[in-house]
PASE-27559 format. One record per atom (N, C-alpha, C): residue number from 0; atom name; x, y, z. Coordinates in Angstrom, 2 decimals, padded with zeros to 5 digits. Example, Ala and Ser with C-alpha at 12.3 -4.5 7.8 and 13.67 -1.06 7.14 Angstrom:
<vokes>
pos:0; site:N; x:013.19; y:-005.69; z:007.80
pos:0; site:CA; x:012.30; y:-004.50; z:007.80
pos:0; site:C; x:013.20; y:-003.30; z:007.80
pos:1; site:N; x:012.85; y:-002.25; z:007.08
pos:1; site:CA; x:013.67; y:-001.06; z:007.14
pos:1; site:C; x:012.90; y:000.03; z:007.87
</vokes>
This chain:
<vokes>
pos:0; site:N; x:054.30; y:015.29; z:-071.99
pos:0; site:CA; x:054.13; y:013.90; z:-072.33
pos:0; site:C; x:055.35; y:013.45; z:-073.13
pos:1; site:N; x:055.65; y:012.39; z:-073.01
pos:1; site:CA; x:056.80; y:011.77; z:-073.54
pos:1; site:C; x:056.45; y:010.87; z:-075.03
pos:2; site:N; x:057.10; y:010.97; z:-075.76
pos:2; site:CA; x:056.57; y:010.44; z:-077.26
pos:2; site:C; x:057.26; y:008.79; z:-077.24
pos:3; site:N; x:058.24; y:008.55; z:-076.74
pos:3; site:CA; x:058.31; y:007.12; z:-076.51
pos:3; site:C; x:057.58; y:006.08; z:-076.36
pos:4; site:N; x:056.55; y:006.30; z:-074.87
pos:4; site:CA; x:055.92; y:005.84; z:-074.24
pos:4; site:C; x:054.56; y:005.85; z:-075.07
pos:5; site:N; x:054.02; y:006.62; z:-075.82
pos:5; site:CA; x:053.14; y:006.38; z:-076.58
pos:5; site:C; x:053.52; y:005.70; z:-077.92
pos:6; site:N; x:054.68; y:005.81; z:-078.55
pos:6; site:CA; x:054.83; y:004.91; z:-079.99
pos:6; site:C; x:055.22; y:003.43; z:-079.22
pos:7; site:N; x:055.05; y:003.11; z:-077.98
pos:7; site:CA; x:055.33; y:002.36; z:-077.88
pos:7; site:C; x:054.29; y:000.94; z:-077.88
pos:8; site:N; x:053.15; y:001.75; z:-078.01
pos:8; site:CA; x:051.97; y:000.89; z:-077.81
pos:8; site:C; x:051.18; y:002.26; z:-078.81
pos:9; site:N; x:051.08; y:001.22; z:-080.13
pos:9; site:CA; x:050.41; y:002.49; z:-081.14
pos:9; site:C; x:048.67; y:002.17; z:-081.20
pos:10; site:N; x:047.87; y:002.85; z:-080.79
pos:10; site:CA; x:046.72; y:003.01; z:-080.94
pos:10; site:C; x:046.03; y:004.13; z:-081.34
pos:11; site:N; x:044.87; y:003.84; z:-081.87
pos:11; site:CA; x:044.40; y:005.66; z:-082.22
pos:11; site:C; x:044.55; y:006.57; z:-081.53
pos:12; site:N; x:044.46; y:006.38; z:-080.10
pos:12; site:CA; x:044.24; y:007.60; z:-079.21
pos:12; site:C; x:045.77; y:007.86; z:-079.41
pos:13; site:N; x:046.87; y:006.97; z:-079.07
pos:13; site:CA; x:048.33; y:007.52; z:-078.97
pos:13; site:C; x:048.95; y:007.97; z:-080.20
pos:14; site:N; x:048.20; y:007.73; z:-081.22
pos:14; site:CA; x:048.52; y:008.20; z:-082.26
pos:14; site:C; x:047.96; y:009.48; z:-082.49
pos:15; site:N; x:047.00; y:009.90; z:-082.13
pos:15; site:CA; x:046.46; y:011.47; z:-082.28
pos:15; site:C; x:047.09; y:012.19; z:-080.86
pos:16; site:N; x:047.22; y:011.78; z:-080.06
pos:16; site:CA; x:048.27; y:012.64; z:-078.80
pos:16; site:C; x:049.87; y:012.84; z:-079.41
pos:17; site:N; x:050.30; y:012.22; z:-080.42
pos:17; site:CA; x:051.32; y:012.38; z:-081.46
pos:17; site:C; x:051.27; y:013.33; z:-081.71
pos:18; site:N; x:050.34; y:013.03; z:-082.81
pos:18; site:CA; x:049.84; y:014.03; z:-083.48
pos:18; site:C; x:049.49; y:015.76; z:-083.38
pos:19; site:N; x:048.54; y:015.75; z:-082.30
pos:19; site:CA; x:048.75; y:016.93; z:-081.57
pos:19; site:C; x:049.84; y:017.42; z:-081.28
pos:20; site:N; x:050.85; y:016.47; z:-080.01
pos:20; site:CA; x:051.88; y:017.31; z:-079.93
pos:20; site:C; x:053.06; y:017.45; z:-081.05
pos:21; site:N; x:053.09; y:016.86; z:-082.08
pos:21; site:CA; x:053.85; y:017.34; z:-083.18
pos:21; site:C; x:053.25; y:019.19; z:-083.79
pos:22; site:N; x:052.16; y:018.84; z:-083.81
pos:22; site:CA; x:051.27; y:020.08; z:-084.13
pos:22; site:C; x:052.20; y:021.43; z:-083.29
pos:23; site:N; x:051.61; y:020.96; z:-081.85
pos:23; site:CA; x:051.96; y:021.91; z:-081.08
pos:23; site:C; x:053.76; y:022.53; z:-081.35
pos:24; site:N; x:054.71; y:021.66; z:-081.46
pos:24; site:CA; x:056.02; y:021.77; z:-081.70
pos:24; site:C; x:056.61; y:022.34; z:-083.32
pos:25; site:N; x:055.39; y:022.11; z:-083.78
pos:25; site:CA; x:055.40; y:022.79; z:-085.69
pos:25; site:C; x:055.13; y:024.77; z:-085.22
pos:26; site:N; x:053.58; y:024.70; z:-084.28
pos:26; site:CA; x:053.64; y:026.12; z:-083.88
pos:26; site:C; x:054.33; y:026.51; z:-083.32
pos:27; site:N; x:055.35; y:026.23; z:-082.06
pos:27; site:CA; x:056.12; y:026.89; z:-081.80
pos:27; site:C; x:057.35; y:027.26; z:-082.38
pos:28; site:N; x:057.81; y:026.30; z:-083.30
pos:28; site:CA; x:058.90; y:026.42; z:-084.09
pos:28; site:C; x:058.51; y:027.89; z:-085.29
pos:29; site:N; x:057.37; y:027.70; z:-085.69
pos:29; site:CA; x:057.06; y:028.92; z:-086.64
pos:29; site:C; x:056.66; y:030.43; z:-085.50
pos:30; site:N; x:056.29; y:030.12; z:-084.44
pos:30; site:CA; x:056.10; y:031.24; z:-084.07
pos:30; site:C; x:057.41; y:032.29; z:-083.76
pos:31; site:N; x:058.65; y:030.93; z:-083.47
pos:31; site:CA; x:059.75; y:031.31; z:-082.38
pos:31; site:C; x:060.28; y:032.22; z:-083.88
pos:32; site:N; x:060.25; y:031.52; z:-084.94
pos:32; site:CA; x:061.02; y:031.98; z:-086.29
pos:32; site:C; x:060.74; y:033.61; z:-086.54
pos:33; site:N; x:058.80; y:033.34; z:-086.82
pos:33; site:CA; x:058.39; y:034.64; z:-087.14
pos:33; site:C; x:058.64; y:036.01; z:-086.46
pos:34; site:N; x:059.05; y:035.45; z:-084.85
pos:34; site:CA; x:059.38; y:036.32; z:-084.01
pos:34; site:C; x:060.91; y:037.13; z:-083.96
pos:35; site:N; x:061.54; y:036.03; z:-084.35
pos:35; site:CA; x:062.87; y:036.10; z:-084.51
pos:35; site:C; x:062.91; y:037.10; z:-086.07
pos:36; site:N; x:062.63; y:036.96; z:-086.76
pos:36; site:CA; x:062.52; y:037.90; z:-088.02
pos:36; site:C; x:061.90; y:039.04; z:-087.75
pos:37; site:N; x:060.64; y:039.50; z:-087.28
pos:37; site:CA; x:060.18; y:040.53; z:-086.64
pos:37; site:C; x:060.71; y:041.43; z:-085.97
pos:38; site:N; x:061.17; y:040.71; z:-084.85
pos:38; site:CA; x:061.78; y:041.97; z:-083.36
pos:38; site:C; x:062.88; y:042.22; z:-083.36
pos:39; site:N; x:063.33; y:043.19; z:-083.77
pos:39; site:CA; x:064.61; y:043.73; z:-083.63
pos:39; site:C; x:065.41; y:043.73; z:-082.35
pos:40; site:N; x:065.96; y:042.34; z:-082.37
pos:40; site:CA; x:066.34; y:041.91; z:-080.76
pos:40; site:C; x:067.98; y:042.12; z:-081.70
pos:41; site:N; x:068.32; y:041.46; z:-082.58
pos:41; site:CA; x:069.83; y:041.93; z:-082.80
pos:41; site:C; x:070.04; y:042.79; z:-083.89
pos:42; site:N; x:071.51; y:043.29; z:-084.28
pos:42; site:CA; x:071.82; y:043.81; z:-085.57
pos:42; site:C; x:071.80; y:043.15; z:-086.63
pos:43; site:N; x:072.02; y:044.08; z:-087.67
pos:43; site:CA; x:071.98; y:043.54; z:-088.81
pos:43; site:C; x:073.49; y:042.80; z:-089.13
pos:44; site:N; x:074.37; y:042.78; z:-088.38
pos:44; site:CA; x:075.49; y:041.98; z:-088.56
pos:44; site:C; x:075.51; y:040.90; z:-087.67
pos:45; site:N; x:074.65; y:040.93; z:-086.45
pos:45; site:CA; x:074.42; y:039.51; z:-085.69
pos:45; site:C; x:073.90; y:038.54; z:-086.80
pos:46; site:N; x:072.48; y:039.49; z:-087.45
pos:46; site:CA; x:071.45; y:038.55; z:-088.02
pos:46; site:C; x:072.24; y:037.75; z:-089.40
pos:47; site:N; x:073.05; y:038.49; z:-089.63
pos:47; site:CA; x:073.94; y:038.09; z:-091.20
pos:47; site:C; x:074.71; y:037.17; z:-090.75
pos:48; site:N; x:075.56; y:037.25; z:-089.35
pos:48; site:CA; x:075.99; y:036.18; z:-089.06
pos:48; site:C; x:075.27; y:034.75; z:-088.87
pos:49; site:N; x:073.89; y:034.76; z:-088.22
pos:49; site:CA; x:072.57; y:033.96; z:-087.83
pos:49; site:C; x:072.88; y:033.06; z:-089.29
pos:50; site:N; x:072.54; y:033.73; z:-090.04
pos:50; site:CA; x:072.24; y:033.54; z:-092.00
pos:50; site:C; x:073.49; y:032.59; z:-092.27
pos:51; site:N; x:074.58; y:033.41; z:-091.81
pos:51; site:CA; x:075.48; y:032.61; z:-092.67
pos:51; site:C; x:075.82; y:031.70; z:-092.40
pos:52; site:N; x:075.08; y:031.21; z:-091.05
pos:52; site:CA; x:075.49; y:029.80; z:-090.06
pos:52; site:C; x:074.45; y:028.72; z:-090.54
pos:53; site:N; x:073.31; y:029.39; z:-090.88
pos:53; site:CA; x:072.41; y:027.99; z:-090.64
pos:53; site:C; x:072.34; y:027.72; z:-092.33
</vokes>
């Protein structure tokens, strides 16, 4: 769903389909993180580099 098209005409319902999908985009952002800290997908000098970028 496109978030335009609903702030574009604000009503309760388009305002809780917002809502939700903000939700949904908060969990994936924390899941992608927690995952990323977890799994030893790079080194410890990739990850220091990761660090010193963001």
């Amino acid at each position: 769903m496109a978030v335009l098209p609903v702030m574009h005409k604000l009503t309760m319902g388009n305002i809780s389909l917002l809502l939700r999908w903000g939700l949904v985009l908060l969990g994936n952002l924390i899941g992608t993180a927690l995952a990323f800290a977890e799994m030893p997908i790079f080194d410890n000098a990739t990850r220091q580099a990761f660090s010193a970028i963001s």
